[in-house]
N, C-alpha and C positions, 0 to 999 in steps of 0.2 A: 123610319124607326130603325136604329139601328140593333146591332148583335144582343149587348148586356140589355137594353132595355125590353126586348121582347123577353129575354131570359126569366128577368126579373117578373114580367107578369107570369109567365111561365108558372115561376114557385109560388104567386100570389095565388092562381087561380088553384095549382095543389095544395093550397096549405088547406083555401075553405072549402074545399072536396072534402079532404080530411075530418076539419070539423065536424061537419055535415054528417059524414058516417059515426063519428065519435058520438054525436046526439040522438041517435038512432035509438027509437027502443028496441030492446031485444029483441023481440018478436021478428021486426022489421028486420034487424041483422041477421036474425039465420035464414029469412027466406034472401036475403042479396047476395051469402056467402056461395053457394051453389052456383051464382052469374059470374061469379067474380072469379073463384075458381078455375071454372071454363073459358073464361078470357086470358086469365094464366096460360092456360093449357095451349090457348091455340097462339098465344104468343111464342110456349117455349116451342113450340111447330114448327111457328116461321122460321126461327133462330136457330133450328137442326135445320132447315133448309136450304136455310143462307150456308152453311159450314160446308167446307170443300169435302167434294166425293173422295173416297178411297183412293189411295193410288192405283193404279195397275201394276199386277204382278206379272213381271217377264223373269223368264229364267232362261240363261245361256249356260249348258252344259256341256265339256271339253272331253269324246269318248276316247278312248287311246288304248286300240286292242296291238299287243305288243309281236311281233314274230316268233317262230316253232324255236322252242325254246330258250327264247328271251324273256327275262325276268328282273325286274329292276333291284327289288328285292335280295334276291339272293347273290345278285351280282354285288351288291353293297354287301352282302354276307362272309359272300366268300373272301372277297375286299379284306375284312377284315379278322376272320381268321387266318389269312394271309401271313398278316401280320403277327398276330401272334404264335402261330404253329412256327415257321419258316423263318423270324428273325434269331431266339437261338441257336439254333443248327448251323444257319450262314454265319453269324459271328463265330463260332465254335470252329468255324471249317470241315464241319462231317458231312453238309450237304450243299451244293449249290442253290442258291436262291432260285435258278431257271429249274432245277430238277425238281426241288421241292414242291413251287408252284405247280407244277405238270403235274405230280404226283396224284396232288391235291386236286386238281382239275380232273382226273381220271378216279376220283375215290367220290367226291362230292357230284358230278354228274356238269354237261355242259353249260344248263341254267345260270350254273354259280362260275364256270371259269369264265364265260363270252363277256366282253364289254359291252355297258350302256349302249341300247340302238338307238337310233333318231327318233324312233318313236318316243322313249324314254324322256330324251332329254325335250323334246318339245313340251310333254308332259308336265317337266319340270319349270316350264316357262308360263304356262295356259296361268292367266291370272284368276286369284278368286275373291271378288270383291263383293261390295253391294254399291248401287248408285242411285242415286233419287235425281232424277233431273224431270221438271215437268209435268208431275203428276204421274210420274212413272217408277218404280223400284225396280229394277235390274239387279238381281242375283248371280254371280258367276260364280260357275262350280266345277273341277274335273275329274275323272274318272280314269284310273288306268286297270286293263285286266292284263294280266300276265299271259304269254305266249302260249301255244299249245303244248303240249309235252310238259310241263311245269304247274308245278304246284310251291305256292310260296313257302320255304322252310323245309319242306319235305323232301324226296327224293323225284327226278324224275319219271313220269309215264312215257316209260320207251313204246306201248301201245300208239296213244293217243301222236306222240313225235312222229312215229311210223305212216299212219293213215291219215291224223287229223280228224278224230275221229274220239269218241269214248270217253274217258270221265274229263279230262284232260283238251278235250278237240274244240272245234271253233265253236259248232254252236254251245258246248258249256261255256265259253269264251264270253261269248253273246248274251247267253243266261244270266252270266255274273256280273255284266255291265250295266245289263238293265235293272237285276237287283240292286246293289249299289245306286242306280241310277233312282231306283225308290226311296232308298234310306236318304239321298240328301234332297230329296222334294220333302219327306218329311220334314229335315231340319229347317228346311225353309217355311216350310207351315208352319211348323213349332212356334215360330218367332213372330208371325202373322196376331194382326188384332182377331177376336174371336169373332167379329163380325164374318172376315172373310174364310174361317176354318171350312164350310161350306159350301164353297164357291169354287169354281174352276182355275186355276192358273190361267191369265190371259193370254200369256204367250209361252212356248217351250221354243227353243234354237237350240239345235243341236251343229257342232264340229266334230266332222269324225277325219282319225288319224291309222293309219295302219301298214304292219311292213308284214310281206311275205303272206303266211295264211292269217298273218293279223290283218294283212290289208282283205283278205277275202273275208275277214270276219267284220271289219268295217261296211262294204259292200252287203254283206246277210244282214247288217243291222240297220241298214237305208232302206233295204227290202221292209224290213219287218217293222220298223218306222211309219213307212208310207203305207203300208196295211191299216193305217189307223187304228178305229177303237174293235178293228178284227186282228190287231196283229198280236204281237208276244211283249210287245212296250204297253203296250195296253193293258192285258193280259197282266202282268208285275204290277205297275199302279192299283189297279183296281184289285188283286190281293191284299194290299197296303192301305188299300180303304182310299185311293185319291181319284178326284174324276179325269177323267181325261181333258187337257188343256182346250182351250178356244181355238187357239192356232197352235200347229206344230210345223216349223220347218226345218230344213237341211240345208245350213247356209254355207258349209263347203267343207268336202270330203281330201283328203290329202293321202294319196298314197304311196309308200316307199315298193317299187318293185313286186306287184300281186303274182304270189302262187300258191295256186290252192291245191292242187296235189292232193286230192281226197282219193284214199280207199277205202272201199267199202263192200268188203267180204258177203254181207248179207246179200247186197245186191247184184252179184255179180262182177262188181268193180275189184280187180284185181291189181290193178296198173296204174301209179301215180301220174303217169308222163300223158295218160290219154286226158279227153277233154271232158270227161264225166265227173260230175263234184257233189251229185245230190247226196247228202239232204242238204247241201248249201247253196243258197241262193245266190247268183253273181252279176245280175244286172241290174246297173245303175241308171233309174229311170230319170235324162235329162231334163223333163219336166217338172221333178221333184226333187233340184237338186240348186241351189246355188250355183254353187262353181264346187268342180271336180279338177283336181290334179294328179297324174299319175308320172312319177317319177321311176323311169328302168333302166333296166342295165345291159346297155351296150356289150358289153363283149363275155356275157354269162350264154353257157350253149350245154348246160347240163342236161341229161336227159332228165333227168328227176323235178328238172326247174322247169318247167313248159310255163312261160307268161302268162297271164289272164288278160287281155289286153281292152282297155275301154274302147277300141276300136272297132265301127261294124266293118260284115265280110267285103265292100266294098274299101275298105280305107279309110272311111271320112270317121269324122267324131262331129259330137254337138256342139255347136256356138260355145257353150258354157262349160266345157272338158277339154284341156289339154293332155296329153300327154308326151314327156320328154325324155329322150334316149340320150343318157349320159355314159360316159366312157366311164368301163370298171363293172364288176360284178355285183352278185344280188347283194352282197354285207357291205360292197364299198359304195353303196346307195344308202342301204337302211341301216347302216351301223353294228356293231359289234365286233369288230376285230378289236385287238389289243393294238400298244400302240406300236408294237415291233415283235414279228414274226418269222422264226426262221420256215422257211417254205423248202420243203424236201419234196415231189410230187411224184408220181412215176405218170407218163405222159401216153402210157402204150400198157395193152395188157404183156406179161410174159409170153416170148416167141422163142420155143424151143424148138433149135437147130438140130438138123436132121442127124443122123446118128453116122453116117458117111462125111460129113463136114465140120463135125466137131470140134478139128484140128487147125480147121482155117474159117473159124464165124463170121469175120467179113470178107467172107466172097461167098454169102451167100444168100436168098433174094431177101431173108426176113431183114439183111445186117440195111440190106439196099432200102429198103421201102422206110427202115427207121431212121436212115439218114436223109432222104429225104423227105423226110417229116422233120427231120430238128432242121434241116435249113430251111423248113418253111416256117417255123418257128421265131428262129433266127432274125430274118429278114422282116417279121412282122413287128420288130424292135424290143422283144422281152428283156433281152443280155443285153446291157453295153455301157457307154462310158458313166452313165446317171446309176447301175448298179450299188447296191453295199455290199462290204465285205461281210461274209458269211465263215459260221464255224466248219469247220471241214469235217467229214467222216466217208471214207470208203464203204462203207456198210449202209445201205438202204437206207431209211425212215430208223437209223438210230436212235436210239433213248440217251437224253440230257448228258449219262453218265460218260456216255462213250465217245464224246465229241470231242477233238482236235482244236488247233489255234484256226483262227480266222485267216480266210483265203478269200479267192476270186470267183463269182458268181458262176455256176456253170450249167450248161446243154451238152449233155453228151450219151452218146450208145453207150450203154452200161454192159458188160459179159458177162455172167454168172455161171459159177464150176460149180457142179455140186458132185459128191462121192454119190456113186451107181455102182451095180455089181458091174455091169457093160466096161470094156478093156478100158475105154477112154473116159467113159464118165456119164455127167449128162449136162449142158449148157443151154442157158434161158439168156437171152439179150432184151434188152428194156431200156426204152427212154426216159432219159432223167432231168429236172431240173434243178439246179438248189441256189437261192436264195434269199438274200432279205429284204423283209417288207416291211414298209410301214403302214398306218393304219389310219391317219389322218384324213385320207381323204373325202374318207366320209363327211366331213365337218361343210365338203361344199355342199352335199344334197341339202346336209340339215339346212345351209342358210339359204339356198334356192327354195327351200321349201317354208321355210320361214318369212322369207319377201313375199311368195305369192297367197300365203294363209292371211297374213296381216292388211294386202291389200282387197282380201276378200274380207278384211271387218274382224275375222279370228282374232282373238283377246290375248296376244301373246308378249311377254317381255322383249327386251333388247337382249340378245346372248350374253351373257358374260362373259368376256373373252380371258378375264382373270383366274377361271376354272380350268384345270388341269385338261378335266375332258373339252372341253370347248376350244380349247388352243388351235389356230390354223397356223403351219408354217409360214414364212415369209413366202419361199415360194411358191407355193399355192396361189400365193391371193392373186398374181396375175390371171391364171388360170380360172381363179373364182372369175374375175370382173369381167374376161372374158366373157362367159357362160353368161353373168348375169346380162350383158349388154345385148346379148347376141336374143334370149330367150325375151328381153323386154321387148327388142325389135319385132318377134311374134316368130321369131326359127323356135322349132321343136328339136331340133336335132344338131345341138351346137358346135360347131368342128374349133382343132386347136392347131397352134402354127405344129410343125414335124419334132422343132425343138421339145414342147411344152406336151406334144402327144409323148416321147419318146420317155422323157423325162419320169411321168406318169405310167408306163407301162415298166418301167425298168426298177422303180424306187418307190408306188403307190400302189398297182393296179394288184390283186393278188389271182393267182391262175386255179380257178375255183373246180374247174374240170381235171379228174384225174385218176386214177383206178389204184390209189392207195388204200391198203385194208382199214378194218376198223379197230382201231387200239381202244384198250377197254383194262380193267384188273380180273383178274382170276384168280381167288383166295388170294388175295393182297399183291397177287406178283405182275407187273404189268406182260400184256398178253396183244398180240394183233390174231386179227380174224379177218385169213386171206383172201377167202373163197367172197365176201360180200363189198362190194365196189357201189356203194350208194352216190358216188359223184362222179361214176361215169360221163363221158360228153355223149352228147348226140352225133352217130357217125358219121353224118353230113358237113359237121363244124356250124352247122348252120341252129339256131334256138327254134324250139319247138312254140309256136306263136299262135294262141289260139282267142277269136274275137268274140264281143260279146254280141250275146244272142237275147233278144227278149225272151223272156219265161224260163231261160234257164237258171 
């Protein structure tokens, strides 16, 4: 028998059913309507049963706690009152465009003058889509929290900048990432069928990114992460009204150069340089963690900058953590330098010459001990043919207005006379450096950092290399492929030929150690403050390197 002709009984045999009930007396029909009903019912049973289940709800969230006073934000702000304050003055010729900018940079607070860090711009890459593949919806969503000391729009917390600490410090840091972190689970449930309003999230993935005490503030939030439904990610959801996910993992931690630097007055912690950081937590448990990378800075030896280093007291790290020593300091890793710097530093505190030798400062030992310091300088390739010219000024850490034409990069014993009542005076000698830098080089951490998040699954774009900030010089990129060849190979510690090192310390690397005062405004009028030296080096020349510890 074939298809149509079974069909056809098919509707023969339903049409005299039909009849059949059609001649029903009443009676007979309300007691069958009650069976028939029920066979309905458990029809339309089977047919929600047949219907595919729910999808699974995954959500990948991109955290990005930014460095001590880095702000995307206001750096876009200042960006563009820039613009508008300091284009008529320069066209007008009453103010230099470099002066005015400074100006500005010293009235608005460092938030707003510092360039985009790597953290930023990663930030600005972390995709946020949604994907359905399989019976599964994939949500991607990112999160950026502004650096310590900053607040978005407002002025900065020179407290919080200080310590790391207060309304401003990392754990608010942390606070505000997780809140945020609440608001867009809500928008995700928002959009959920009401079946699943109810129901847990089946997966959370978290990516965290961070530079400086933002990378320690990444590190507190793996912590408080893997604390579960005890921790302060928990603690926020469940304010919010959400339950805690099925699974939550850390599928890789990216960090630009960690320094946490907490003081903390109540506790006794007086000292940013030592290795005490409570109340923030610093160890990253390998076991709950993807892949971890830690990106430092070679040739940073500040006292103020003591590394956190993923490293235990042994040396080793876990299968699943690298960490990699790049040439260049903590901003020429994690970003924010401008993209052209003139660098004026004083390299030595002031060495005032004995009052017997006034008359002849080099011949005497302070003249001796700082020349051989600048030729230890020297020889370690800071000055030389890869140099740019720089504006000139005989006078210290001048202001914009008082600068000279452009000259030759220099190292050199500085003299300083000052009027005394004493017959001859009083003379302070000091090591000086002065020149220009560029700010590019940061753009290799970001892509070093960028290859290794994306092959750890991180949701990240292709850079744009069409954006201003994104731009890598041409020569760089040898020195990039370098790095990247060397760091695929599995070196943590990539070395450059003498050319490409030289090149880099003369024309990229910026000399971040140094005992210049702190310039600031005083009732409008710009003002240095001599007495405090917050970039001091470590007197060893050597970086204060401290490893992590479980439980701290």
């Amino acid at each position: 028998m074939n298809y149509r002709q079974c069909q056809r009984q098919e509707q023969a045999a339903q049409g005299s059913e039909d009849d059949h009930r059609l001649s029903l007396p009443l009676g007979a029909s309300a007691l069958v309507a009650p069976v028939l009903m029920s066979a309905s019912a458990a029809e339309g049973a089977k047919a929600d049963s047949s219907r595919e289940p729910s999808p699974e709800i995954h959500l990948e969230v991109g955290l990005f706690t930014d460095g001590t006073m880095n702000n995307a934000a206001n750096t876009q702000a200042f960006k563009e009152q820039l613009e508008r304050e300091c284009l008529i003055p320069y066209e007008n010729n009453t103010i230099s465009r470099e002066e005015c900018e400074w100006r500005m940079g010293l009235m608005m607070g460092d938030s707003y003058a510092n360039a985009p860090s790597n953290v930023a711009k990663l930030w600005d890459l972390y995709v946020e889509e949604v994907k359905e593949v399989e019976g599964t919806s994939t949500y991607r969503r990112k999160i950026y929290a502004p650096g310590a000391g900053t607040k978005t729009g407002d002025d900065d917390v020179l407290y919080s900048a200080a310590t790391g600490l207060g309304e401003a410090g990392v754990i608010a840091q942390v606070d505000y990432a997780f809140s945020q972190l609440t608001s867009r689970v809500k928008e995700v449930l928002h959009d959920l069928p009401a079946d699943r309003l109810d129901k847990p999230i089946d997966k959370l993935t978290l990516d965290l990114f961070g530079f400086s005490r933002g990378a320690a503030a990444a590190r507190h939030t793996a912590h408080e992460i893997n604390q579960g439904e005890n921790g302060l990610l928990a603690q926020a959801l469940a304010d919010g009204g959400i339950l805690w996910p099925k699974t939550v993992e850390i599928r890789f931690v990216g960090l630009f150069d960690s320094v946490a630097a907490i003081v903390n007055p109540a506790a006794g912690d007086l000292l940013a340089h030592n290795s005490r950081n409570h109340p923030v937590k610093l160890y990253l448990n390998p076991d709950k963690v993807g892949h971890a990378v830690h990106l430092t800075a070679a040739h940073e030896h500040r006292r103020n900058f003591a590394l956190n280093s993923l490293q235990s007291r042994d040396g080793s790290l876990p299968a699943n953590f690298r960490e990699i020593s790049l040439p260049g300091v903590h901003s020429d890793i994690g970003g924010g330098y401008g993209d052209s710097q003139r660098e004026d530093v004083l390299l030595s505190p002031l060495l005032q010459v004995p009052r017997d030798r006034v008359r002849w400062p080099d011949k005497t030992l302070q003249w001796d001990n700082l020349e051989a310091r600048r030729k230890q300088i020297e020889a370690e390739g800071w000055i030389g043919p890869y140099s740019l010219p720089v504006r000139q000024s005989e006078q210290l850490q001048a202001w914009p207005k008082d600068l000279g034409p452009e000259g030759p990069a220099r190292l050199e014993v500085v003299t300083l006379r000052h009027e005394h009542p004493a017959l001859d005076g009083r003379v302070e000698l000091v090591l000086r450096m002065l020149r220009q830098v560029r700010g590019e080089y940061s753009q290799v951490a970001l892509r070093l950092m960028h290859r290794l998040a994306t092959d750890s699954g991180a949701p990240l774009q292709a850079i744009d290399t069409r954006k201003t900030d994104n731009t890598l010089p041409e020569e760089l990129n040898p020195i990039l492929q370098q790095i990247l060849k060397q760091v695929e190979q599995g070196s943590d510690a990539p070395s450059l030929t003498t050319e490409h090192e030289h090149l880099l310390l003369q024309r990229y690397i910026h000399y971040s150690a140094h005992y210049n005062g702190i310039e600031t405004l005083v009732a409008g009028t710009p003002a240095k403050l001599e007495g405090l030296h917050p970039h001091a080096p470590v007197l060893s020349g050597e970086r204060l390197v401290y490893p992590q510890t479980e439980g701290e």
